[in-house]
N, C-alpha and C positions, 0 to 999 in steps of 0.2 A: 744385419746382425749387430749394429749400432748400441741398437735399445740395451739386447744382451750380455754385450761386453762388461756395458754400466752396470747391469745389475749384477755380475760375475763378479768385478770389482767392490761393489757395493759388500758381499758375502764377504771376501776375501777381509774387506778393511773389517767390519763385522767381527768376524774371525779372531782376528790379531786382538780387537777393546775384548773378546772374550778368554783369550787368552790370560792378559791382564789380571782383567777384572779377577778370576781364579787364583791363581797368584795371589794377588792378594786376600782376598779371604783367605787362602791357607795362611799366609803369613800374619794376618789379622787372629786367627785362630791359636795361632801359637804362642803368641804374644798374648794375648785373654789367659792363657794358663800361668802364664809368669805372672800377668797382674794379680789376678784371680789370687796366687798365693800369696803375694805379699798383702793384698786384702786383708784375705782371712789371719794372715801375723797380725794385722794392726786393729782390726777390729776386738778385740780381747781386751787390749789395752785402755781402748779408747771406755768402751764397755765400763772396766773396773774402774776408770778416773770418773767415766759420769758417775758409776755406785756410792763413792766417796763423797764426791760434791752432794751428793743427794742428801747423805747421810751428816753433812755439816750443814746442810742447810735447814734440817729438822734439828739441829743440836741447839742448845742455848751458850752460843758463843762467850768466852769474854773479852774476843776483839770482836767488834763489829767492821768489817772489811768494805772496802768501799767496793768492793766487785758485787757483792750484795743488795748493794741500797740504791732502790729505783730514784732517777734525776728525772727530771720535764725535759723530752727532747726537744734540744735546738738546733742540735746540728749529729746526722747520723753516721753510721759508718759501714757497708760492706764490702766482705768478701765477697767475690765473684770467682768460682774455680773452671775454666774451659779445658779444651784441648788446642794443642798447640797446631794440630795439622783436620783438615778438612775431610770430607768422605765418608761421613760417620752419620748420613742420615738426617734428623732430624732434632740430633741429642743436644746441640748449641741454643738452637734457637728455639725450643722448649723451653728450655733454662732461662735464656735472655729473655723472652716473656714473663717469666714470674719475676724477673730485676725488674723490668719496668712497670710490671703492676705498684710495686713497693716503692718503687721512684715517683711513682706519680700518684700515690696517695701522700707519701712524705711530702712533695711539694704542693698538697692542695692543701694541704696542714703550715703550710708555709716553714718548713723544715729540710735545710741544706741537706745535702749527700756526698758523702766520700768515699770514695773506691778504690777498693784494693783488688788487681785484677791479677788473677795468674790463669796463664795461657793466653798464648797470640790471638787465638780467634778474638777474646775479651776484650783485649785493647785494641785491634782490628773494628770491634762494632763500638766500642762504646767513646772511642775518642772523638767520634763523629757527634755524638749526643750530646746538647747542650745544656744546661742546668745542672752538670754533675760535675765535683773534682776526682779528676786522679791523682790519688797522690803515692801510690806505689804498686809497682806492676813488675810481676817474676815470672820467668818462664822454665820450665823442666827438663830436662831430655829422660826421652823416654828409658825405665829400669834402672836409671840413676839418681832417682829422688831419695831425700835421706831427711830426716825431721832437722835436723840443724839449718838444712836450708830453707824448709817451711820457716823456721822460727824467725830467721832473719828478713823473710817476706812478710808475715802479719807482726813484726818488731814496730813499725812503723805505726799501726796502729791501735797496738797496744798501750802505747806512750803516748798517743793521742788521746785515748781513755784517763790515762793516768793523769796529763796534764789538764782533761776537761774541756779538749778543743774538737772532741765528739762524746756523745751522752748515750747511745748504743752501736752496739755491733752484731752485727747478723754473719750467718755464712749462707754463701748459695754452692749449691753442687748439684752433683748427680747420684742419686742412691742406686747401686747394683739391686735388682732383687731377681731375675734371671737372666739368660744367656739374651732372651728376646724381650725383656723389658728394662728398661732403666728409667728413675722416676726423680724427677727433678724437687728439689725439697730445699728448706730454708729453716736454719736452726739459729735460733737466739740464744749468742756465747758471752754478749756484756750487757749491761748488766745481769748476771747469772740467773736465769729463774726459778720458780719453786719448782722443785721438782718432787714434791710427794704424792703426786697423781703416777710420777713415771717409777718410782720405787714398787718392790714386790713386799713393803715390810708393810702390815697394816696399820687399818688406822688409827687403830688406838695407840699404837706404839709411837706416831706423830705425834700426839700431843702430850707427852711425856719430857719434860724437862731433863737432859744428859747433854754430855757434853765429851768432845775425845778428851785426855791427858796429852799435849802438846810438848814437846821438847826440842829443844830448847826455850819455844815459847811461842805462843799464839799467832803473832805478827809476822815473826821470821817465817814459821812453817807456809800458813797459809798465802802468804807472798811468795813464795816459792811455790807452792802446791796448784796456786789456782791458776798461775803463768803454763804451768804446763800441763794445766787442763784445757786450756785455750787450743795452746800449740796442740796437745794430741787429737781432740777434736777439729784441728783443721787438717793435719796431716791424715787423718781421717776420712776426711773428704775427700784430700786431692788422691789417693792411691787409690780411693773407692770410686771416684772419675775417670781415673787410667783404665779400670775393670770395666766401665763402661764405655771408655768409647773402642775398645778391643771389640767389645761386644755388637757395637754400633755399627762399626765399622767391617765387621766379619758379616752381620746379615745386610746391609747393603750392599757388598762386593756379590752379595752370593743369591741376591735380588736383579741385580746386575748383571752377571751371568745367565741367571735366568730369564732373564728381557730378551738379550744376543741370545739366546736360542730362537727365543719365537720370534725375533727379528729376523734370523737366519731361515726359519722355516716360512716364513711369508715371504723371503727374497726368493727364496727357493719355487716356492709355486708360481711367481709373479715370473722367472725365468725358463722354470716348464712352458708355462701359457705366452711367452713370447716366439722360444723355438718353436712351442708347435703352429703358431699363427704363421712365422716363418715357413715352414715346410711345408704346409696347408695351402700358403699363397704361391709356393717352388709350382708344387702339384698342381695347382691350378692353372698355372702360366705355360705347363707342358702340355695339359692336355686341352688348353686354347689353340697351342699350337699345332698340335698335332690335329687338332678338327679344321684347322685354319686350312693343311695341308693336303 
């Protein structure tokens, strides 16, 4: 009864990672709602700052802002937004594939990279990787993220922009679009691009010469205006990463679970078919004997 015990044990330990693994999914579950709503607060916002920018970027300015005006990259900049904690599937390194597609056409272009990581996983894989700088990396806890601290994590390379010792900047993330999919996606934030494709105002109203009434004045506003289009479009991302890896991490626990079932029903048949061989071989050894006798 050897074999038996093992696979009884087997069950048992079984059992307990299915216990687990539930758990979390519910907790992963519950956490998805909490992200889920600060999502949808922040998406609104984010929403109206791109309608704005859209609509100054159809205007006939009378600053010309240097967040507008394409340079020749020589040297690049991304954000990279992860999850601070593992378990979530597949949603890291989907993402980190689309970094190193962009990394490694920027370097066949012979065009540096700089990295702005937020989340452990991020600087977990990417300090490993050679050819890239990190030159700022933040991490979250979880439902206590606030855009002040966003701001003070892409600060660094914003003022990289500003100084000219990076020529664009990109973000990477994870887009929510359901509970069971999350889609990894990369938005170009410096220099700002056209955006009259992404506008709902038609065409002809593009090519129309207008412009806002600025107060106190041109410079001032949209120096102020397009820094916290930046920031909200990344704060954007990172809360809309949180809703996903909630997500992520709720249908692998509960993937997980459902393995240790049929894990547990295959231990289970493989434990029948042991005692019965056992008892099979009892009966036989009695009624050896008993003919023996």
């Amino acid at each position: 009864m050897s074999g038996s015990r093992e696979i009884r044990t087997k069950i048992n330990s079984v059992k307990n990672t299915q216990k687990i693994t539930r758990a979390m999914e519910l907790v992963a579950a519950s956490k998805m709602r909490k992200a889920r709503d600060r999502m949808e607060e922040a998406r609104p916002y984010a929403h109206y700052a791109r309608d704005i920018i859209a609509h100054a970027t159809r205007a006939s300015m009378e600053y010309a802002h240097p967040y507008f005006q394409k340079r020749e990259i020589k040297r690049a900049g991304l954000i990279v937004v992860s999850t601070d904690r593992g378990l979530c599937g597949g949603l890291n390194i989907n993402l980190f594939k689309e970094v190193l597609k962009t990394i490694r056409s920027y370097q066949q272009q012979k065009i540096d990279v700089d990295l702005c990581l937020i989340g452990a996983k991020a600087e977990s894989f990417f300090k490993r990787l050679s050819g890239v700088n990190i030159i700022s990396v933040a991490s979250f806890q979880e439902n206590q993220i606030t855009i002040s601290e966003v701001t003070g994590a892409v600060a660094v390379m914003i003022d990289a922009f500003d100084n000219n010792k990076i020529d664009a900047l990109s973000l990477f993330s994870n887009s929510f679009v359901n509970t069971i999919k999350q889609k990894p996606t990369k938005e170009a934030l410096l220099p700002i691009p056209n955006m009259h494709s992404d506008s709902s105002a038609p065409q002809t109203q593009s090519k129309e010469h207008w412009d806002y009434i600025y107060e106190p004045g041109a410079k001032r506003v949209l120096d102020v205006l397009l820094v916290r289009y930046v920031e909200s479009q990344v704060y954007c991302g990172v809360v809309e990463n949180m809703a996903c890896e909630q997500a992520a991490r709720m249908l692998a626990m509960k993937n997980a679970t459902d393995n240790a079932g049929d894990i547990i029903n295959s231990l289970k048949l493989q434990y029948n078919k042991a005692r019965q061989a056992v008892i099979t071989q009892e009966l036989a050894e009695i009624v050896s004997g008993a003919a023996a006798v």
